[in-house]
C-alpha positions as CSV (number, residue, x, y, z in Angstrom):
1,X,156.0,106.7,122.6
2,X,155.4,107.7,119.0
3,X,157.9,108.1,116.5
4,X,160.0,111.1,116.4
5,X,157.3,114.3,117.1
6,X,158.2,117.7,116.2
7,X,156.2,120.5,117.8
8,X,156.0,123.8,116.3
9,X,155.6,127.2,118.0
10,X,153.6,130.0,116.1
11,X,152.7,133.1,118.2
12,X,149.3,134.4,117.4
13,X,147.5,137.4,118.5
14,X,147.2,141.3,119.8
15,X,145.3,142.2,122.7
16,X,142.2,143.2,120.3
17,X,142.3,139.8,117.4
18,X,144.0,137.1,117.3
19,X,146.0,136.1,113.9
20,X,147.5,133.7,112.1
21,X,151.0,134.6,111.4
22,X,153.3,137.6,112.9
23,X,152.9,139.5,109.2
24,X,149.7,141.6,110.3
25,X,149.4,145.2,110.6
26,X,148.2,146.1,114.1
27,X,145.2,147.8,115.0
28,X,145.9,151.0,116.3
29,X,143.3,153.6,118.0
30,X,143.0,156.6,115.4
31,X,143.3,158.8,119.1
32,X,146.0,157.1,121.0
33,X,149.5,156.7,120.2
34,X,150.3,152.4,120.5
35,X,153.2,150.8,121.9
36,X,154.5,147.6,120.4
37,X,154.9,145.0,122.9
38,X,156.7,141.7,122.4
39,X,156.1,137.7,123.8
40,X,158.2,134.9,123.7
41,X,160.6,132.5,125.5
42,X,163.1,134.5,127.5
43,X,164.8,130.9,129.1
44,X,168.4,129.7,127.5
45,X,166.2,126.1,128.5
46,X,165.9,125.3,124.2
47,X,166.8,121.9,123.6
48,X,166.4,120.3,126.7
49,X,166.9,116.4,127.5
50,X,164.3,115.0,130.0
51,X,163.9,111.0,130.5
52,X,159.9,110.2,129.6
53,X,158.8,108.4,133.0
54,X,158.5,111.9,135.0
55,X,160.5,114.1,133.0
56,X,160.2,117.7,134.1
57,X,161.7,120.9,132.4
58,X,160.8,124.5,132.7
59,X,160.5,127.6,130.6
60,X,160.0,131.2,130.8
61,X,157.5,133.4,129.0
62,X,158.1,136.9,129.0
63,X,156.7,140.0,128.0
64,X,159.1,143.2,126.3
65,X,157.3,145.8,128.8
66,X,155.2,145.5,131.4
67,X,151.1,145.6,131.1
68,X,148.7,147.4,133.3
69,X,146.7,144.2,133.3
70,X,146.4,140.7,134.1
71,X,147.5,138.6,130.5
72,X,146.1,135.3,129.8
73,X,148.7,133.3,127.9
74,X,147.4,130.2,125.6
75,X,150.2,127.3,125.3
76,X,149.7,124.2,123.1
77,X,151.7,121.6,122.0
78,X,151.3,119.6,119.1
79,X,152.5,117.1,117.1
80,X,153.6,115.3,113.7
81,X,150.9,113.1,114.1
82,X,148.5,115.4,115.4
83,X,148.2,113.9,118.9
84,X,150.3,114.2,122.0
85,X,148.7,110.5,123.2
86,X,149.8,106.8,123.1
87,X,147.2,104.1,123.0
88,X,145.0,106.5,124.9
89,X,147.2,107.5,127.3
90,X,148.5,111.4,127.2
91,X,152.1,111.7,127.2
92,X,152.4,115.2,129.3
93,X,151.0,117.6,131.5
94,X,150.8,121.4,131.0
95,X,148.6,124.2,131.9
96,X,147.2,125.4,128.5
97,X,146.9,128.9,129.8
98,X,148.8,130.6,132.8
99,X,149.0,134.0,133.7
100,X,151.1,137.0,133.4
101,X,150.0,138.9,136.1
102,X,149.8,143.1,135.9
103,X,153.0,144.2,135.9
104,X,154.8,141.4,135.5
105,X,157.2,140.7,132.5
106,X,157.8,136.8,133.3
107,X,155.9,133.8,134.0
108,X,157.4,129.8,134.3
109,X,156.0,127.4,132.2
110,X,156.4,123.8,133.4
111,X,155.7,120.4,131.8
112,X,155.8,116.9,133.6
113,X,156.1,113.3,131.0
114,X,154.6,110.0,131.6
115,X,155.8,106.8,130.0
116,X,153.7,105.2,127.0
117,X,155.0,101.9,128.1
118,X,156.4,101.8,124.6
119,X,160.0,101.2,123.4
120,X,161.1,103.7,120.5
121,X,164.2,105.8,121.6
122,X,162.9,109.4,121.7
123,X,161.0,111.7,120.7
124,X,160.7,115.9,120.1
125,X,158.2,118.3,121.4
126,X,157.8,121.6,120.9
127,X,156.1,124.3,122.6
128,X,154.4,127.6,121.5
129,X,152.2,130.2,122.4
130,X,148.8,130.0,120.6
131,X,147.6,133.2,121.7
132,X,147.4,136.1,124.3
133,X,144.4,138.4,125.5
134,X,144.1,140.8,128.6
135,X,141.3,141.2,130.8
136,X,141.0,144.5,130.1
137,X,141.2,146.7,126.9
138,X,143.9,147.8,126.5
139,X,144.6,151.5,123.9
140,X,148.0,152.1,124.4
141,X,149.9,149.0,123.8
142,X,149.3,146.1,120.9
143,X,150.7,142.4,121.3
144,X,153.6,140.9,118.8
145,X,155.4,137.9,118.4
146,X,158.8,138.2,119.7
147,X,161.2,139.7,116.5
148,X,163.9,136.7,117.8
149,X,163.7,133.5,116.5
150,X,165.5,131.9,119.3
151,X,163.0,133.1,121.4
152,X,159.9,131.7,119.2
153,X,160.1,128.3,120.4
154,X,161.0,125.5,122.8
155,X,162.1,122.3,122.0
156,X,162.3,119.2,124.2
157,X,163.6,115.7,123.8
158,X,162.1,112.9,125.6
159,X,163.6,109.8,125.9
160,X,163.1,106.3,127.5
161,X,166.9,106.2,128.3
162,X,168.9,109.2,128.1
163,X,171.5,109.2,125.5
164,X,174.7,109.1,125.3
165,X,176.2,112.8,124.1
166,X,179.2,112.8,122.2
167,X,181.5,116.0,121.1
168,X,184.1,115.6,118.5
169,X,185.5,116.8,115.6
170,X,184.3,116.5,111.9
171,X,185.0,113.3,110.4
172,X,183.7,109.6,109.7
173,X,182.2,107.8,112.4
174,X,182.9,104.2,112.4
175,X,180.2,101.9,113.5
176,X,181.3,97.6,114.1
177,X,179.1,95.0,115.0
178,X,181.1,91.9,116.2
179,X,179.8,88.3,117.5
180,X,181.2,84.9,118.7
181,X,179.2,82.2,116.9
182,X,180.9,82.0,113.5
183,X,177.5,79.7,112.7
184,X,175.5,82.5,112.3
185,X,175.5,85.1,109.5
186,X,174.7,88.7,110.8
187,X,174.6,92.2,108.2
188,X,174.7,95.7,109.3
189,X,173.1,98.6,108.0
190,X,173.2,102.4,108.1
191,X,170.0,104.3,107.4
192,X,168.6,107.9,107.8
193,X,165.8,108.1,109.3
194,X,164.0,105.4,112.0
195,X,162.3,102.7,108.5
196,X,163.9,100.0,106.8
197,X,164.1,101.9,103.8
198,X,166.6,101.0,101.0
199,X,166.2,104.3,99.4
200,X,167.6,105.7,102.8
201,X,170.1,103.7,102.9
202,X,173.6,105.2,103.4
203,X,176.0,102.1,104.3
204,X,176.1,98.1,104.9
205,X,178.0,95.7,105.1
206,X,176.8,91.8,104.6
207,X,180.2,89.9,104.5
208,X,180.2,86.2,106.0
209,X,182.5,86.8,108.9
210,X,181.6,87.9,112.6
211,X,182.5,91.5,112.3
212,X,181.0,93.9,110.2
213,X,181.6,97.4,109.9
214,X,179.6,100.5,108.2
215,X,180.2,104.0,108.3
216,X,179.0,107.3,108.1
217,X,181.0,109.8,106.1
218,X,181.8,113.2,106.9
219,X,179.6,114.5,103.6
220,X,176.4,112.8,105.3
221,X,174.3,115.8,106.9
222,X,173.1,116.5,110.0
223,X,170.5,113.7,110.4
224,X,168.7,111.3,112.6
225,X,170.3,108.0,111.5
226,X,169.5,104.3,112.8
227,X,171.9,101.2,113.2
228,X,170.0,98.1,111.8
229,X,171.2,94.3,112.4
230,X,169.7,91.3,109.5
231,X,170.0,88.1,110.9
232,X,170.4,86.3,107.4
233,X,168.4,83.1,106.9
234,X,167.4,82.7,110.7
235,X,166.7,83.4,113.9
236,X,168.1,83.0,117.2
237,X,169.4,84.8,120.4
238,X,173.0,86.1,119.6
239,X,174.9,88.2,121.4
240,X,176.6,91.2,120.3
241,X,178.9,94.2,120.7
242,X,178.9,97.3,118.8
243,X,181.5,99.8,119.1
244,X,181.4,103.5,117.5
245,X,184.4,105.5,116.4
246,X,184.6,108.8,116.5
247,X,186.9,110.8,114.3
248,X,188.9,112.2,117.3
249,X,189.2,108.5,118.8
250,X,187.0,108.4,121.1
251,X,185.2,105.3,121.3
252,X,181.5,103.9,122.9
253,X,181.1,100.4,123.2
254,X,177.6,98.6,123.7
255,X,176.6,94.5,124.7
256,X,173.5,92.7,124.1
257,X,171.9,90.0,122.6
258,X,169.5,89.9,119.2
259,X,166.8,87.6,118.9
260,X,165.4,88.7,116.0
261,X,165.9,91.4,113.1
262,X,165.7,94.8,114.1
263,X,167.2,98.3,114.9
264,X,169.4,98.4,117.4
265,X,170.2,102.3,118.0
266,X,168.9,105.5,117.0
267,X,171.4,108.6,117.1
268,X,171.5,112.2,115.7
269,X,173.8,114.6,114.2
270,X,174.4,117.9,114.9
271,X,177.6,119.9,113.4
272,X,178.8,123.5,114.6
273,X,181.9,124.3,112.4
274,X,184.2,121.7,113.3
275,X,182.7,120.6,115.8
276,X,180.5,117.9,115.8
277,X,177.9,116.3,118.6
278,X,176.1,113.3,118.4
279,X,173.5,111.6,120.8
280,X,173.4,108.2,120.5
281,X,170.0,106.1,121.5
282,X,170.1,102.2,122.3
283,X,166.8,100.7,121.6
C-alpha cells in the first residue's frame, strides 16, 4: 500500500455538457421551463474503516427527483499519487459506471480491496462522481451537483490492521517507550506526518535510561502523527512496550521487539469540541 491517498470527489455534468466545476449556468431550452435536479451521496457510510485484504463498504447515489430515463453514472477514484496501484497490482474494484434506472432515485455503489502485500498502516480513498448523461434527451430537467457538502464525497480508510479507536477528552496524550536491557540506548520521537523529518518534529526524548517518554500537547492540531524509535549507535533485536495515555486515563499498551530504526505506529487526530478521537495504527 502507498502512503496515505486522498481521493477527491468533484461532480461534473448536466444531461446536455459535462463541466468542470458546479459554478456553471445551465443550459435551458428557450421553450421549456427546466427543473434543477441534484446527485450525490445520500448514505450516512462517510468515513468508513475497511481492512485492505477484501475490504468491502457500500454507498448510495441518489438523485433529488426522479428521471424519465435510464442515467448512466461515471465513478472514479483517484489518488495523491495519481494511481490507485501497487507494484502493478490494483488496489480495488469498482464499476466505473452503474446505472440509475428510469424512475429510480437510488443506486448502491460497492467497492471490494486487495492487499499490496506491503506494510504501511493505512491509507484514504475517496470517491466521486465524474459525470452523469441519460440515454435520452432530456428538455425538462438539467443535472447539478448536490448543494450539500456532506453529500459530495465519500471517504474510506483502508488499513492492513484495523486500528485501535479511542474517544476522550481534550488534553495531552502521553506516549512511553520502555525496555529491559539497560545495555542498549533507545530515543523516541514524535512527528507529524509518516517522514523522518526534523522540521516535523513535535517531541523526543533521548535520555540514557530504559524509558522514555514524549508527548503530544493539547495545542498540537488535528493531524496524522507517527511514533519513531532510534536505536542510538547500534543494532539489535530489542524488545519493547509502548503505552499511550490519554487525558481521561485511559490507557493502550503495545509489545514487540525492534531490530532496527524505524516507525513503530501511525495514529490520527480528530477533535469535536471536547471531545477528542484518535485511531491509533501499529506498523
Amino acid at each position: 500500500m502507498k502512503k496515505f491517498k486522498i481521493l477527491y470527489i468533484f461532480i461534473f455534468s448536466s444531461v446536455f455538457i459535462a463541466c468542470e466545476n458546479d459554478d456553471f449556468e445551465p443550459v435551458k431550452s428557450s421553450y421549456t421551463q427546466t427543473e434543477e435536479v441534484q446527485i450525490g451521496f445520500s448514505d450516512n457510510n462517510n468515513g468508513a474503516i475497511v481492512l485492505e485484504d477484501g475490504g468491502q463498504v457500500s454507498f448510495d447515489v441518489f438523485l433529488s427527483k426522479a428521471l424519465p430515463s435510464q442515467g448512466v453514472v461515471e465513478l472514479e477514484v483517484v489518488s495523491s499519487d495519481g494511481s490507485i496501484e501497487s507494484n502493478g497490482v490494483r488496489e480495488l474494484e469498482y464499476s466505473e459506471t452503474i446505472i440509475i434506472p428510469e424512475g429510480a432515485t437510488t443506486v448502491p455503489v460497492e467497492l471490494t480491496f486487495f492487499d499490496d502485500t506491503v506494510s504501511d498502516g493505512g491509507e484514504t480513498y475517496t470517491v466521486k462522481i465524474k459525470n452523469f448523461t441519460t440515454v435520452e434527451t432530456l428538455t425538462s430537467f438539467y443535472i447539478v451537483s448536490t448543494a450539500d457538502v456532506t453529500k459530495k464525497e465519500r471517504n474510506v480508510q483502508v488499513y492492513d490492521v484495523l486500528p485501535e479507536i479511542v474517544e476522550t477528552t481534550v488534553g495531552d496524550v502521553q506516549i512511553e517507550l520502555t525496555w529491559r536491557d539497560s545495555s542498549r540506548d533507545m530515543d523516541l520521537g514524535l512527528f507529524i506526518g509518516t517522514e523522518f523529518d526534523l522540521n516535523n518534529l513535535v517531541d523526543a526524548s533521548t535520555g540514557v535510561t530504559t524509558t522514555e517518554v514524549v508527548e503530544l500537547p493539547l495545542a498540537e492540531s488535528d493531524n496524522l502523527f507517527s511514533v519513531y524509535v532510534d536505536q542510538y549507535l547500534f543494532t539489535a533485536a530489542v524488545d519493547y512496550l509502548i503505552t499511550f495515555t490519554f487525558p481521561d486515563g485511559q490507557e493502550l499498551e503495545y509489545s514487540g521487539t525492534i531490530n532496527e530504526d524505524s516507525f513503530l505506529f501511525h495514529f490520527t487526530k480528530s477533535t469535536d469540541g471536547d471531545n477528542v478521537t484518535y485511531l491509533i495504527t501499529e506498523l
